[in-house]
C-alpha positions in Angstrom: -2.9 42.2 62.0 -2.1 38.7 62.9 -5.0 37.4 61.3 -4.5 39.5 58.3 -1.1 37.5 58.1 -2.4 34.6 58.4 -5.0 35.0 55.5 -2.2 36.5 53.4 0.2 34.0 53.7 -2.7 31.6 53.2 -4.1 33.0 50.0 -0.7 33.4 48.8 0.4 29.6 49.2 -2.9 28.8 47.2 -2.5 30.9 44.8 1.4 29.4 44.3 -0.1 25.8 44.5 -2.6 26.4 42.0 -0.5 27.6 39.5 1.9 25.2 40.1 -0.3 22.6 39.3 -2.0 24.2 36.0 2.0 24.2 34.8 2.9 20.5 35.4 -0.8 19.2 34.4 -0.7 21.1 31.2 -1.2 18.8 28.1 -2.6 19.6 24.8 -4.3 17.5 22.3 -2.7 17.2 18.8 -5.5 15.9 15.4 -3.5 13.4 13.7 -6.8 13.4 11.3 -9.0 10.0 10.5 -10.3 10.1 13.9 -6.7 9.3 15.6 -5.4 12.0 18.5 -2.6 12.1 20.1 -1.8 13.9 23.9 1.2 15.8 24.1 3.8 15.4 27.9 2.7 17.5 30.7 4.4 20.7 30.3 4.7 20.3 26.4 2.5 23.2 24.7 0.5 22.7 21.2 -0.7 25.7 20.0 -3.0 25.0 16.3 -1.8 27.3 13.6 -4.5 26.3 11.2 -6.4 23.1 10.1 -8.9 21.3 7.9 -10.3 18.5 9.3 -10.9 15.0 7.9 -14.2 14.5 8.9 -16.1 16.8 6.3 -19.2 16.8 8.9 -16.7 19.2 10.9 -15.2 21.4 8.4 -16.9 25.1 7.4 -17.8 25.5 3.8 -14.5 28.1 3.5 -12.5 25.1 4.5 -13.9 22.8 1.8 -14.0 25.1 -0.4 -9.9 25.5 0.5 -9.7 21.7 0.1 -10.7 21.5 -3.3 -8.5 24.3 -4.6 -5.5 22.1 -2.8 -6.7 18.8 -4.2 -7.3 20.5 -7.8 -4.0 22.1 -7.5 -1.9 18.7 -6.4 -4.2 16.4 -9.4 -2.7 19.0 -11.7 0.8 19.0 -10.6 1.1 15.4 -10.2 0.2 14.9 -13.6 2.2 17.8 -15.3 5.3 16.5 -13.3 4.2 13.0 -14.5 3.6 13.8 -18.1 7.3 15.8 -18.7 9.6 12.6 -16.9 7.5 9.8 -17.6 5.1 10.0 -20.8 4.5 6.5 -21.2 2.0 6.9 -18.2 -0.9 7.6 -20.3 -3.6 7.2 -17.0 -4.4 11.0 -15.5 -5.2 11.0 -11.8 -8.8 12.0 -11.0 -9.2 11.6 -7.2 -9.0 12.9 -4.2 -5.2 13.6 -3.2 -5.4 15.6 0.6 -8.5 14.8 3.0 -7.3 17.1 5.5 -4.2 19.2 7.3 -3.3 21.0 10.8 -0.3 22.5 11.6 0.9 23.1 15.4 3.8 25.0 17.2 4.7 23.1 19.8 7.1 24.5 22.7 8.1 22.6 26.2 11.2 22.9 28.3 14.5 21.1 29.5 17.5 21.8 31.5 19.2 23.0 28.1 16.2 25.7 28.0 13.7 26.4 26.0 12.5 24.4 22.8 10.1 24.9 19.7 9.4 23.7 16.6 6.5 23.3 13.9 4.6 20.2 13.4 3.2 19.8 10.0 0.3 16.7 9.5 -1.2 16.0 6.2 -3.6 13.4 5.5 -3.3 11.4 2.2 -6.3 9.4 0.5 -5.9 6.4 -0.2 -7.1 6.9 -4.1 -3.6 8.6 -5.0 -1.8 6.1 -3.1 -3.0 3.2 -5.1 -2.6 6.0 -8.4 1.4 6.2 -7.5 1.4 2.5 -7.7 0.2 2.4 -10.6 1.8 4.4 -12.1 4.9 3.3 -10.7 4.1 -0.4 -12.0 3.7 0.8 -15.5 7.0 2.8 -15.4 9.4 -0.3 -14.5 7.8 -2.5 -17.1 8.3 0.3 -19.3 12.1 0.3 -18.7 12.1 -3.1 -18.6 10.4 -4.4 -22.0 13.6 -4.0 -24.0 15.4 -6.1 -21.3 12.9 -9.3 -21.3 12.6 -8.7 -17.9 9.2 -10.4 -16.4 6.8 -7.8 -16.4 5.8 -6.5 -12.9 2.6 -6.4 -12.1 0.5 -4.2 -9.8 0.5 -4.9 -5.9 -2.8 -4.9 -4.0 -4.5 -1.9 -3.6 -3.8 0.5 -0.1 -5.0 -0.7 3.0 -3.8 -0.1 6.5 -2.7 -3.9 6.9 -0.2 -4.1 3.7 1.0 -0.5 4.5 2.0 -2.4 7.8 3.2 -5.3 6.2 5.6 -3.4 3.5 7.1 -1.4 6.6 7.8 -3.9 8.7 9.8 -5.3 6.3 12.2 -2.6 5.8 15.4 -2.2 7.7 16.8 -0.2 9.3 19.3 2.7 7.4 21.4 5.7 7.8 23.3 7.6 5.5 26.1 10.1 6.5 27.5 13.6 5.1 30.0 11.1 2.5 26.9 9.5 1.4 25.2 12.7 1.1 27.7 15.1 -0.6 27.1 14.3 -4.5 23.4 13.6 -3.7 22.8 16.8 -2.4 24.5 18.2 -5.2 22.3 16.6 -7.4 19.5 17.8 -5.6 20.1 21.7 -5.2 21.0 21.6 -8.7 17.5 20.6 -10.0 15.8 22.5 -7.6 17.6 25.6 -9.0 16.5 24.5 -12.4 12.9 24.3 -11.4 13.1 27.3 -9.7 14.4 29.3 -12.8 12.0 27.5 -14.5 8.7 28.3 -12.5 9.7 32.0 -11.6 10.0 32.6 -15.6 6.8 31.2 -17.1 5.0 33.1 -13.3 6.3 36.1 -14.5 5.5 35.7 -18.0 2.0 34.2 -17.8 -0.3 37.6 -18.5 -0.6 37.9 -22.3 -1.7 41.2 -21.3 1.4 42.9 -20.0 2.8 45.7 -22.0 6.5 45.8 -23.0 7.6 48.3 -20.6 5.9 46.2 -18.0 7.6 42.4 -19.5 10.9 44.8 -19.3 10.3 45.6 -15.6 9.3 42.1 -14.8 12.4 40.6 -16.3 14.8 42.7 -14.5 13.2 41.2 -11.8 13.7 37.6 -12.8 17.2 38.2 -13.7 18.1 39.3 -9.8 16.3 36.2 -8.4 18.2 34.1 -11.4 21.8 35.7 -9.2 20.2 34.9 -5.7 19.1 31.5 -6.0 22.4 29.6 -6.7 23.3 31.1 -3.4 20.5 29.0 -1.9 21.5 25.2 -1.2 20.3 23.2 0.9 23.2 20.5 3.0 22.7 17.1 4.7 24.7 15.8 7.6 22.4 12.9 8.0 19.6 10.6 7.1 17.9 8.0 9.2 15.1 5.5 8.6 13.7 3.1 11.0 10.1 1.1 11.3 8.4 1.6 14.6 5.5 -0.1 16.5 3.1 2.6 18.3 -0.3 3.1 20.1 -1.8 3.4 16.3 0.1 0.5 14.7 3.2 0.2 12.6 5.1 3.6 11.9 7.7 4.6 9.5 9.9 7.1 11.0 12.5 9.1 9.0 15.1 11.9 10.4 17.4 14.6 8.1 19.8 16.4 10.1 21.2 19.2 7.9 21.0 23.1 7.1 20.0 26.0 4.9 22.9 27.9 3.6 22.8 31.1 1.5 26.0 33.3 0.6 28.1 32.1 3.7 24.9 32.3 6.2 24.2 28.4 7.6 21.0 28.0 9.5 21.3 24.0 11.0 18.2 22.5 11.7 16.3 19.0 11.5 13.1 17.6 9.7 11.8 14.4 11.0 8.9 12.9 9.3 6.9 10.1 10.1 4.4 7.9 8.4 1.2 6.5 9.6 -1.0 3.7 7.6 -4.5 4.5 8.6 -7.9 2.6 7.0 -8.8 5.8 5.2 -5.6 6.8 3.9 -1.8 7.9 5.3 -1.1 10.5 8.0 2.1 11.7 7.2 3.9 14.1 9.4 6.8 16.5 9.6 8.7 18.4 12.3 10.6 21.0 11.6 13.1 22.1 14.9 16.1 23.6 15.0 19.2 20.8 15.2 19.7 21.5 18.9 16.3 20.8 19.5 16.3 17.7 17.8 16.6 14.9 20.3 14.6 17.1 22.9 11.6 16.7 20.6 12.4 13.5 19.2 11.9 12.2 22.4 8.8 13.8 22.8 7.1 12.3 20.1 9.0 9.0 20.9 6.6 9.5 24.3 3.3 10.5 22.7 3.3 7.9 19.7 5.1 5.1 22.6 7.5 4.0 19.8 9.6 1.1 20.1 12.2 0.7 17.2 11.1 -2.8 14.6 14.2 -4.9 13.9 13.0 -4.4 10.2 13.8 -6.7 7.3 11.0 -9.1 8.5 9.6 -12.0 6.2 
């Protein structure tokens, strides 16, 4: 019986080791695309949602097939929205806008409890950063040729380095709920405008629809016309800085605010962050809820090793 025990007890303290061990060794890897990976903390969970890699020699012919849709899809928006504010821009973009995507829902622990949130990565060519800037360009010396103002002409085209460069150089900013107020106003106002806007021509597309049918459809429209000025969107805060990290210079941005609709507040926090690569930019957004905020902020303090640029440099 006493050896029995013995054995038991023994098992039993292996087994408690063992798992003990998995649970503080436990790190996950996280695509950042264009070859670049980053390892979460030990104890930090990263669980893929879905993802298109960069590197087309890895991707299924579903997911390119995806890709293109998406990259169809963003050429045609950028230039509808383009053509309505700005139709002195007479260049349509062509290229490649997205080279890739995952999305991860990440979950660790603290002594406050237990923490999640969602982090979104989207990989931008380079093609339609160097079409923004043109575009860009030709839209300031537009405004300006009345005023005699020297015309502008186009910085160099994307590379990893000047992304660098043009970061470093910024400073530095946050903007509080004063700030915010009439901006945000601004800003659920138009987005209630496009909403109308996209929900009516959706709904009224199919030539095809009988009246009874446009009738039913409308009724429709006209309920989500009384719901969606109940949807706003508030700001408490808004932070940039420029970082240094293991992949180079970083541009790190953080909105503290909530959704609201009809009395109901939900508070949460979206911090984004940018990173130059050769290929393109790897942009990336977090989504957490607000008490969660400097738990993962933190976090990804830890995995990218930021350290915080002075900013403004010459």
């Amino acid at each position: 019986m006493k050896t029995w025990s013995k054995k038991i007890m023994t098992l039993a303290c292996a087994t408690c080791l063992t798992v003990g061990m998995a649970a503080v060794a436990c790190a996950d890897t996280i695509d950042l695309g264009y070859g670049q990976y980053a390892t979460t903390n030990n104890g930090v969970h990263a669980t893929a949602i879905g993802a298109i890699p960069t590197n087309p020699t890895f991707r299924t012919m579903e997911q390119n097939k995806t890709l293109q849709t998406a990259n169809e899809r963003a050429a045609k928006s950028m230039n509808d929205r383009i053509k309505t504010s700005y139709p002195m821009v007479k260049e349509e973009f062509k290229g490649t806008a997205l080279d890739g995507y995952s999305l991860y829902q990440l979950s660790g622990d603290s002594t406050l409890g237990h923490h999640t949130g969602w982090l979104l990565t989207y990989n931008v060519n380079k093609e339609a950063i160097n079409y923004l800037d043109r575009t860009a360009t030709e839209i300031v010396n537009s405004a300006m040729a009345d005023k005699q103002v020297k015309v502008q002409s186009v910085s160099e085209p994307y590379t990893k380095s000047n992304a660098e460069k043009f970061i470093s150089k910024m400073a530095t900013v946050t903007l509080d709920r004063k700030i915010l107020e009439p901006q945000m106003a601004k800003l659920n106002a138009t987005m209630h405008r496009d909403m109308f806007k996209t929900i009516q021509q959706s709904a009224m597309q199919d030539a095809s629809l009988s009246q009874k049918n446009k009738e039913s459809i409308q009724e429709g429209v006209d309920l989500f016309k009384r719901v969606i000025p109940n949807f706003t969107i508030g700001a408490t805060e808004i932070s940039f800085k420029p970082y240094t990290s293991k992949f180079g210079t970083m541009a790190g941005m953080n909105m503290r605010g909530s959704l609201k609709y009809d009395g109901f507040v939900l508070p949460g926090s979206l911090t984004m962050y940018a990173m130059p690569q050769n290929e393109g930019l790897t942009v990336q957004i977090l989504a957490t809820e607000d008490t969660s905020r400097d738990y993962w902020s933190g976090q990804l303090e830890s995995m990218y090793g930021l350290k915080s640029l002075k900013g403004g440099n010459k």
